[in-house]
C-alpha positions as semicolon CSV with decimal commas, in nm:
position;residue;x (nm);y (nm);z (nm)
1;X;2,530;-11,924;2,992
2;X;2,300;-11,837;2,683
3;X;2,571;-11,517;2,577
4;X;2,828;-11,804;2,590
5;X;2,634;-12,037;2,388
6;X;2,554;-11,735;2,121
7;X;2,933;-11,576;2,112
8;X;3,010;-11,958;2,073
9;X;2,787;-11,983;1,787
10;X;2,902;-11,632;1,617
11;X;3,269;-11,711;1,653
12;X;3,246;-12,074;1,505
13;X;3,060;-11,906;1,179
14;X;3,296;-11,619;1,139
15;X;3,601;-11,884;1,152
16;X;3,407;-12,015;0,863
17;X;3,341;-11,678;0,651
18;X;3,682;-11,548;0,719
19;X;3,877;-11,800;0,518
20;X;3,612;-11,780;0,224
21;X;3,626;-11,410;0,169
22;X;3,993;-11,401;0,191
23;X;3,964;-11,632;-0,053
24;X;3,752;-11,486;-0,265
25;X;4,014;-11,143;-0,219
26;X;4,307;-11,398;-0,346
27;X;4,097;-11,507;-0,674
28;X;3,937;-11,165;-0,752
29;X;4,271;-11,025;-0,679
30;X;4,501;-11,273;-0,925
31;X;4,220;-11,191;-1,200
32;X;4,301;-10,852;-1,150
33;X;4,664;-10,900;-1,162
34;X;4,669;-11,137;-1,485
35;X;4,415;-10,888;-1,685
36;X;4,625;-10,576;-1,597
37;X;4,961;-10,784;-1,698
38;X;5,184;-10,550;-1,891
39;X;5,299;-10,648;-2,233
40;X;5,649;-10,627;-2,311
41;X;5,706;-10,280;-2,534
42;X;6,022;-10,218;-2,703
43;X;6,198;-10,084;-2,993
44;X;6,205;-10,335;-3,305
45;X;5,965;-10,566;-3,138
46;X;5,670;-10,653;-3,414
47;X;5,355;-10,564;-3,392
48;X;5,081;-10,810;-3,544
49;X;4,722;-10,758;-3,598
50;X;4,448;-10,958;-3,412
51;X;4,425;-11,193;-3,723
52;X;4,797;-11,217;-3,725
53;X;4,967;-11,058;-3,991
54;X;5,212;-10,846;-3,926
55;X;5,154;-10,466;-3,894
56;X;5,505;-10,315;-3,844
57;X;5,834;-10,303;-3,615
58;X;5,779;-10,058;-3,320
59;X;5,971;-9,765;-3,373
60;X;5,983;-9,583;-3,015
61;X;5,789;-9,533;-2,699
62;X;5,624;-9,262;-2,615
63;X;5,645;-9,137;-2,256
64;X;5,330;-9,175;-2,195
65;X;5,360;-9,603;-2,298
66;X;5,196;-9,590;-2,625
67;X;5,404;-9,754;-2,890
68;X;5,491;-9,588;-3,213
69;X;5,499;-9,753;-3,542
70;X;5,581;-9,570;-3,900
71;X;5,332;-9,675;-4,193
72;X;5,296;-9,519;-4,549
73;X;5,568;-9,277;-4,440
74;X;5,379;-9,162;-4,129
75;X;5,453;-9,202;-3,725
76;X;5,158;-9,334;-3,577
77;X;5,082;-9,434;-3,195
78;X;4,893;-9,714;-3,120
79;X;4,678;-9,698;-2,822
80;X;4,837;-9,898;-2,580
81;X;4,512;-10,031;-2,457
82;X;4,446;-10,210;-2,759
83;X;4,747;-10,407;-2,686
84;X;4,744;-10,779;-2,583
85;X;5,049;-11,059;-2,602
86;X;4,930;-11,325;-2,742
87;X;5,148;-11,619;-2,774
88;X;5,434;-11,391;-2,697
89;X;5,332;-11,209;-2,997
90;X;5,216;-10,818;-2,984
91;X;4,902;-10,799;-3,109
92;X;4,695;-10,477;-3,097
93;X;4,261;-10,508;-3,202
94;X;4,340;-10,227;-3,461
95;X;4,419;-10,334;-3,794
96;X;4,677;-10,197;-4,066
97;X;4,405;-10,028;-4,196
98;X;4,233;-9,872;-3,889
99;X;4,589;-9,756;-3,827
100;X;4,685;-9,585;-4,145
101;X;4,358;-9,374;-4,160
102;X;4,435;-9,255;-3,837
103;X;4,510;-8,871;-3,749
C-alpha cells in the first residue's frame, strides 16, 4: 500500500511538470523562431539605415545571403547579420558611412 500511495503521489506531480515544461519548450521555442525570422532580400529592395535614411537599392545577392549594395562607385556587401525589417523596411545597424569606408 505505501509504493501505491508514493507512485500515486509521483505520477500526480509529473502530470503537473509535464505540461509546464512543454510549455516553457513552446515559448522558448517561438522566441527562437521570431528572432531568427528571415528578412526578405531581393534585388531593388532599399536598404535604410537604423535612423532611417536611406542607404541604397540592393544590387544582388551573394550566394552566401549577404546583400550587395554599390556606393561611391564601389560594390559593397553588407553583413547580413546586421540586417533587421523594421516596419517592412530593410534596415541594417551599419550606417552609409560605416559602409563606404569598408574594404
Amino acid at each position: 500500500m505505501k509504493k501505491f500511495v508514493a507512485l500515486a503521489a509521483v505520477a500526480s506531480i509529473a502530470a503537473f511538470a509535464v505540461p509546464a515544461v512543454a510549455e516553457t519548450t513552446q515559448s522558448v521555442r517561438a522566441v527562437t523562431e521570431e528572432a531568427a525570422a528571415p528578412v526578405d532580400l531581393s534585388a531593388g529592395k532599399m536598404l535604410y539605415a537604423a535612423n532611417g535614411t536611406r542607404i541604397a537599392p540592393i544590387y544582388r545577392v551573394a550566394a552566401d545571403g549577404n546583400p550587395q549594395v554599390i556606393l561611391n562607385g564601389r560594390l559593397i556587401t553588407v553583413p547580413a547579420t546586421s540586417l533587421t525589417d523594421a516596419q517592412g523596411k530593410l534596415t541594417t545597424s551599419l550606417t552609409k558611412k560605416d559602409l563606404a569606408s569598408a574594404k
